[in-house]
C-alpha positions in Angstrom: 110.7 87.0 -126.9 110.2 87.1 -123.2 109.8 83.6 -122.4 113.3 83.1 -124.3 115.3 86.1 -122.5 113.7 85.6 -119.1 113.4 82.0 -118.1 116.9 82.1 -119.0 117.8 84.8 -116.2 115.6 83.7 -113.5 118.1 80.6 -113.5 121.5 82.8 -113.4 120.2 85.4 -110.9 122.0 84.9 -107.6 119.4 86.1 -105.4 115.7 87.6 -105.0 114.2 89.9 -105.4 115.7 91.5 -108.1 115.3 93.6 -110.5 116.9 92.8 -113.8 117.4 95.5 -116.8 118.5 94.0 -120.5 121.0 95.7 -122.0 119.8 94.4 -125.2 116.2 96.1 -124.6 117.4 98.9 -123.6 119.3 99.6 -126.9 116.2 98.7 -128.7 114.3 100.6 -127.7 117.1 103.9 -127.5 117.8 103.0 -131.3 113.9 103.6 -131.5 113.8 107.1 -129.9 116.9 108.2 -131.8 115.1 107.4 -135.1 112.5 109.5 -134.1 115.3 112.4 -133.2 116.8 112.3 -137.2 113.8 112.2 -139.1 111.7 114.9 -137.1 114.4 117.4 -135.8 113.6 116.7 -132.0 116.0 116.2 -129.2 114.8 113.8 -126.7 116.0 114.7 -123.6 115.7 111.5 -120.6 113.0 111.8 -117.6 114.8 110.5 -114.5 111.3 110.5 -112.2 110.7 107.2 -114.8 113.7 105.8 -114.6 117.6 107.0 -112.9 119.8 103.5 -113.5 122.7 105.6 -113.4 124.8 102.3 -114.0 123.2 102.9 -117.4 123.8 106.2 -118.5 126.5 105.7 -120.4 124.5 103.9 -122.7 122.1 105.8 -123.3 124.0 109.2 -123.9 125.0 108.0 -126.9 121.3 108.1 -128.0 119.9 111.1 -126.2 121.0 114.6 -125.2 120.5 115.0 -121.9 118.1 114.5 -118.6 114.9 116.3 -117.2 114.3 116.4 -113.3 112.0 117.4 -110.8 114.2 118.4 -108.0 117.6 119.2 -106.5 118.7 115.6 -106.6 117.0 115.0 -109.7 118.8 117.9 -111.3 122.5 116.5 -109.4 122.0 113.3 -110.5 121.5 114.3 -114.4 124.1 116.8 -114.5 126.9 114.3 -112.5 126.2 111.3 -114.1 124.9 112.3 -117.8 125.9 115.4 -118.5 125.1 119.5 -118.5 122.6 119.5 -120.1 119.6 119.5 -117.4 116.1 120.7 -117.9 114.4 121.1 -114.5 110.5 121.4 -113.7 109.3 121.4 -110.0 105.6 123.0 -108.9 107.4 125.5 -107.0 111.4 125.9 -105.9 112.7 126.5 -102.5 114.4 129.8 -102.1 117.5 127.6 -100.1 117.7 125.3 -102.6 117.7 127.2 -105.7 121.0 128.9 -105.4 122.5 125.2 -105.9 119.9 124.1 -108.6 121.7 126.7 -110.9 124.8 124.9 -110.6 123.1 122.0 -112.5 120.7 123.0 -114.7 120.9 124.3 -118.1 117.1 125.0 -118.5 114.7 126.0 -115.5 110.9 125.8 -116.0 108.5 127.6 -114.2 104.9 126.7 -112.8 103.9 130.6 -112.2 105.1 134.3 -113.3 104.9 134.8 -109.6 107.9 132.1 -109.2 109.7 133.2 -112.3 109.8 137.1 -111.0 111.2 135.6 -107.5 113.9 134.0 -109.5 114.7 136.1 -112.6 117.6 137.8 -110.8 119.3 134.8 -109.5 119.3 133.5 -113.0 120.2 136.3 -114.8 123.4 137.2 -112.2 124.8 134.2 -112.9 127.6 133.8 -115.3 126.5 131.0 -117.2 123.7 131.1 -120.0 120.3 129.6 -118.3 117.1 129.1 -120.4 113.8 130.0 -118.9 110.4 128.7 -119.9 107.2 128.3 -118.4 104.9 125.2 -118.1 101.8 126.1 -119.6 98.3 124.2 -118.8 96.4 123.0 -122.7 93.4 122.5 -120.7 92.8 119.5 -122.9 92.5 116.1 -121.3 93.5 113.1 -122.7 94.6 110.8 -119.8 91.5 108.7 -118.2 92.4 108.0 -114.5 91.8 111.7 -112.8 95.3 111.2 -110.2 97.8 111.0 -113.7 95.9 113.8 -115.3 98.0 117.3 -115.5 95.1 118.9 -117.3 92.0 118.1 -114.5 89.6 120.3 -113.2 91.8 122.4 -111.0 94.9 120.9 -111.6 97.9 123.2 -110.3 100.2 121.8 -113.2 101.0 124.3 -115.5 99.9 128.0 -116.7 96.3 128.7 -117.9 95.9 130.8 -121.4 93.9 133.4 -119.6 96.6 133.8 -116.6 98.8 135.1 -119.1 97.0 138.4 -119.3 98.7 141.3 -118.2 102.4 139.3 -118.2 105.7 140.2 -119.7 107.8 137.5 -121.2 110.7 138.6 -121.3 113.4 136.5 -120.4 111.1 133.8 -121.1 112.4 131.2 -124.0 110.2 128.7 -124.4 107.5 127.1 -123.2 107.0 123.6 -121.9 103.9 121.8 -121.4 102.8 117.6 -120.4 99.5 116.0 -120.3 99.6 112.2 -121.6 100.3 109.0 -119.5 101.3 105.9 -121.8 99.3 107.7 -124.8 99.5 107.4 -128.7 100.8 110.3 -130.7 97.4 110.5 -132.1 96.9 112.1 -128.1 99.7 113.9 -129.0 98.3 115.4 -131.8 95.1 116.8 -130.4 97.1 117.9 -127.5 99.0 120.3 -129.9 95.5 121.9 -131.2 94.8 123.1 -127.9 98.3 124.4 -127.4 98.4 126.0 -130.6 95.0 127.8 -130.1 95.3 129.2 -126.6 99.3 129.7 -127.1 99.9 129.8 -130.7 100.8 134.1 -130.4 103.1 133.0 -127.4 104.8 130.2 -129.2 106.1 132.5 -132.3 108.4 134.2 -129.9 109.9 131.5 -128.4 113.4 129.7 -128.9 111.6 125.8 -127.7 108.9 124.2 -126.6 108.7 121.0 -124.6 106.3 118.6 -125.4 107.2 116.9 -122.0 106.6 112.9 -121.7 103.9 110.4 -121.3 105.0 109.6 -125.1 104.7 105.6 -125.1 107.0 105.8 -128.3 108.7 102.6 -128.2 105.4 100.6 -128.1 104.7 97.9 -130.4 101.6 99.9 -131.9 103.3 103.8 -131.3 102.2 105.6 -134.6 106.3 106.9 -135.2 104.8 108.4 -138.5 102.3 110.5 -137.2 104.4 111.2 -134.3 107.3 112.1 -136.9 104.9 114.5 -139.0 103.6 116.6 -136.4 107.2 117.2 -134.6 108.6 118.5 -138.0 105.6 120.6 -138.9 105.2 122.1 -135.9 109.0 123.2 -136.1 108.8 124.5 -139.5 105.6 126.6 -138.9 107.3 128.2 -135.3 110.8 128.3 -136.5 111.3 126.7 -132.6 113.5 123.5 -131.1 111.6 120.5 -129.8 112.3 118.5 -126.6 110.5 115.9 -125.9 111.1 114.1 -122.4 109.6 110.6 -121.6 110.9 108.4 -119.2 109.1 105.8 -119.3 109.8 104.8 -123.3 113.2 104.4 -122.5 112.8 101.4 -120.0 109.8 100.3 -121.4 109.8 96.5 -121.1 113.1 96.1 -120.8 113.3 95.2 -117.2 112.1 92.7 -114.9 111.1 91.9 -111.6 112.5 88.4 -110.0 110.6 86.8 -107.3 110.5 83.2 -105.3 107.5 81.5 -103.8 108.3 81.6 -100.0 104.8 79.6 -99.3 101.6 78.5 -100.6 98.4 78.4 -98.3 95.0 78.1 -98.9 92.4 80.5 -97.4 89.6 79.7 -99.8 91.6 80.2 -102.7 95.4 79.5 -103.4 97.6 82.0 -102.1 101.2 81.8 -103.1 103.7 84.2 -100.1 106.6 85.8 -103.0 109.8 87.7 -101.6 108.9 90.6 -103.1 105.8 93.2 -102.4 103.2 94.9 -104.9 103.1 97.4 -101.6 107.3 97.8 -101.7 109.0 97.1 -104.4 106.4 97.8 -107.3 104.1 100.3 -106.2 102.6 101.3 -109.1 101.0 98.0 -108.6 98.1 99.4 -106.1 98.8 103.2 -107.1 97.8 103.1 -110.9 96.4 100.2 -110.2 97.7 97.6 -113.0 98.2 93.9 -113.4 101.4 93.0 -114.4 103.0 90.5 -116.7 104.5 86.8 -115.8 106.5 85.0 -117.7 104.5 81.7 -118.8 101.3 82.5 -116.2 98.0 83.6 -117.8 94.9 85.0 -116.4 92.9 83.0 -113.8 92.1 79.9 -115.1 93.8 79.7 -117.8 96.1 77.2 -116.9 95.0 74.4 -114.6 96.7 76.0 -111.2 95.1 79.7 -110.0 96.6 81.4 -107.3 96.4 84.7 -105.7 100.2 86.2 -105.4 100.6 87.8 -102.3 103.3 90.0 -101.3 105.7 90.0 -97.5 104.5 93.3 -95.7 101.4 93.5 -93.1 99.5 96.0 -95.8 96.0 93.4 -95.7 96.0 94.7 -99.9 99.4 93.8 -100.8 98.2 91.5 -103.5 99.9 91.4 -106.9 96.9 90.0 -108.5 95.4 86.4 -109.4 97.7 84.0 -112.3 97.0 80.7 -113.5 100.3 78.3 -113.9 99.9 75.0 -115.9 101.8 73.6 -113.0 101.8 73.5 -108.9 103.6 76.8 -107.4 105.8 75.7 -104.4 108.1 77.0 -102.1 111.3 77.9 -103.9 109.8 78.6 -107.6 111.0 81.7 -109.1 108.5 84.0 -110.9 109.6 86.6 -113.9 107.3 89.9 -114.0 107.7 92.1 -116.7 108.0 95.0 -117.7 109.9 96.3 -114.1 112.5 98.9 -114.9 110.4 102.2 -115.3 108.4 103.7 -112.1 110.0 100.8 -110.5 113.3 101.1 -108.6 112.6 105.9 -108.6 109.4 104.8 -106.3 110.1 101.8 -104.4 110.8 101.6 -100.8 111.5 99.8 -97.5 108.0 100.0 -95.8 108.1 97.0 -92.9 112.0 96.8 -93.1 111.6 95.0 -96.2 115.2 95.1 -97.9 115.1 96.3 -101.4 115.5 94.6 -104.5 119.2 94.6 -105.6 119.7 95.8 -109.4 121.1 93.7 -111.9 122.3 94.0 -115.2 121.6 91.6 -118.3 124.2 91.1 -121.3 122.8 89.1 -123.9 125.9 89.4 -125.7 127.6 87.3 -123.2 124.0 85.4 -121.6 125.7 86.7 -117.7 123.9 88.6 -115.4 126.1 91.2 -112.7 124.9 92.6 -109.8 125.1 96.5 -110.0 123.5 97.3 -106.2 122.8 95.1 -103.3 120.6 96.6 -100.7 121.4 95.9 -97.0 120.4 96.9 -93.2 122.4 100.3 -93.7 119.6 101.5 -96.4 116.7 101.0 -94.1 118.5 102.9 -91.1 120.1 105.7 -93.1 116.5 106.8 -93.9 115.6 107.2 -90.9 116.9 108.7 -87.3 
C-alpha cells in the first residue's frame, strides 16, 4: 500500500521537507473509530496534543464528537475550529487563565480536590452548563518505557484510591482516567480491573467516565471485539457514558514525512545529510526513541547500500537511524518516512533556525497534492524577542 501511495507523492510534492497527510487514510481509519462508536455506545472525542491539522477538521467531525486539550490554546483551538464540545485535562490551571478556559470548554477535569475546590465557584457562576470530573490514578501499569507511564512510581497524573478519603463529590460527574501508550485493548481491559476495584463505589454515581487515549485502535492487529465488549459492558453495569480520547489513532499512518539527500560522506560508514532533522521536525525520533519507516529502504544490510541518515542541526545525535537502499543515495534523492502525521507537526520546532516543514494535503481521489502551510523567517522570529 505504501510503496503505491508514496512514491507517487514524493514526485508531485513541490518542495522539502514536508509533511504530507492522505486524505484517503485519514478516512480509513475515522470510518474505523466510528464503527467502534455504533456497536459499543462510546463517543470518541479527538486528542489534539496527537495531532491539531485544523485544515482537517472538517473531516473528521463527521466521524467524531468533539476534541480533548491540555491547555488554553488546546481548549481555543477545539472549540474554534471543531466545535463546543471541549473536554479539557491540564495537571494544574492557572487562576489567570481559567476565567477564559470556561469560555471553551464543555467538560473540565481535575488532577486534585484541592484544584477542583479553587475552581468550583467559577464553574458553577457561570451561566452555561460545565461538567466536572476528576482524573483518577488505576495504579496499574501497563506502558514499558517509565517517561510515557501515567501510572509510575510517584507519578503526579491522576487521583490515588486512598486520596479520596475524607472527599465530597459533589459537583463531580465523572471520572476520567489514562494509562496506555500505543497499547491493545487487551491493556485496556486489565486497566479497567484496577479501576473498577479501587473506584468501582465512585463510578456508580457518576454521569461518564473517560477512558482517555493511548488506544492504538486503528492498528492492523487492534482486537475491535474485545475492545467493543468491554465498552458496552462496562456501560450497562454503571448506567454511565463513555469517552474515549486518542489522538494518535486518528492519524495513525496516514501521514508522511518528505525529505532529500543534501550530501553523502563517508566517516567510516556512509552518511547521507537529509533536509529534514530527527532533532526538529520529528522528535519523537530521540524522545521515545523509535526507528521509523522508509518507503522501499530496509534494515542495515538488507539491501546492498547502508547508510546512516543524518539530520541539518549541530545536535552531534541528530541521527534518524541506519537504512539499507538497493541503490546509491545521492544528492537530490527524495526519501518517504512513514507514519509522520501524529506527535509530529504538535511537537516539532525550529531549533538552529531550521525552517519547518510545510503541511501538505493528499487527495487520492484526484492523485494532487496542495500545500496547506508554508513555514517562513517570520515563524522563527515570532517565537522569539
Amino acid at each position: 500500500m505504501y510503496d503505491i501511495l508514496t512514491m507517487d507523492i514524493s514526485k508531485k510534492v513541490t518542495h522539502t521537507p514536508c509533511y504530507v497527510v492522505d486524505k484517503g487514510l485519514l478516512v480509513r481509519n475515522l470510518e474505523v473509530l466510528d464503527k467502534v462508536q455504533r456497536e459499543s455506545g462510546c463517543e470518541i472525542i479527538m486528542a489534539l496534543k496527537g495531532f491539531a491539522m485544523f485544515s482537517v477538521f472538517p473531516i473528521i467531525k463527521k466521524y467524531l464528537k468533539g476534541t480533548a486539550a491540555s491547555s488554553l490554546d488546546e481548549a481555543r483551538l477545539g472549540f474554534e475550529k471543531f466545535g463546543p464540545e471541549v473536554h479539557i485535562y491540564a495537571p494544574a490551571y492557572k487562576k489567570e487563565e481559567f476565567p477564559e478556559i470556561l469560555k471553551y470548554v464543555s467538560h473540565v477535569n481535575f488532577n486534585s480536590f484541592a484544584q477542583f475546590e479553587l475552581f468550583r465557584n467559577a464553574i458553577s457562576s457561570r451561566r452555561k452548563k460545565i461538567e466536572c470530573g476528576l482524573r483518577i490514578n488505576p495504579e496499574h501499569s501497563e506502558v514499558k518505557v517509565k517517561l510515557y507511564d501515567p501510572c509510575a512510581p510517584g507519578s503526579r497524573l491522576g487521583i490515588r484510591h486512598k486520596d479520596f478519603k475524607g472527599h465530597d463529590l459533589e459537583g463531580i460527574t465523572g471520572l476520567h482516567f489514562h494509562n496506555l501508550c500505543e497499547l491493545n485493548s487487551d491493556s485496556l481491559a486489565r486497566t479497567l480491573a484496577a479501576v473498577e476495584r479501587n473506584f468501582g463505589k465512585y463510578i456508580e454515581r457518576m454521569k461518564w467516565v473517560n477512558f482517555g487515549g493511548g488506544h492504538h485502535i486503528t492498528r492492523k492487529d487492534y482486537d475491535l471485539g474485545l475492545l467493543t465488549r468491554l465498552v458496552k459492558d462496562f456501560r450497562k453495569k454503571y448506567g454511565v457514558k463513555v469517552y474515549l480520547e486518542p489522538g494518535e489513532a486518528i492519524a495513525l499512518n496516514t501521514g508522511f514525512l518528505v525529505a532529500t539527500v543534501l550530501d553523502v560522506i563517508d566517516r567510516g560508514v556512509d552518511i547521507a545529510i537529509l533536509d529534514t532533522s530527527a532533532a526538529a521536525h520529528m522528535p519523537d525520533v530521540l524522545e521515545m526513541p523509535y526507528r521509523p519507516g522508509i518507503i522501499g529502504a530496509g534494515e542495515p544490510g538488507k539491501y546492498s547500500h547502508t547508510y546512516r541518515l543524518g539530520g541539518m542541526s549541530c545536535l552531534a545525535g541528530d541521527v534518524i537511524g541506519d537504512y539499507s537502499f538497493p541503490e546509491p543515495l545521492k544528492p537530490g534523492d527524495r526519501l518517504v518516512f512513514t507514519d509522520m502525521a501524529h506527535y509530529t507537526m504538535v511537537k516539532n520546532n525550529t531549533f538552529n533556525g531550521m525552517r519547518l516543514p510545510s503541511i501538505m494535503l493528499y487527495d487520492p481521489a484526484t492523485g494532487k497534492v496542495k500545500v496547506v502551510k508554508k513555514f517562513g523567517y517570520s515563524d522563527y522570529k515570532n517565537r522569539l524577542s
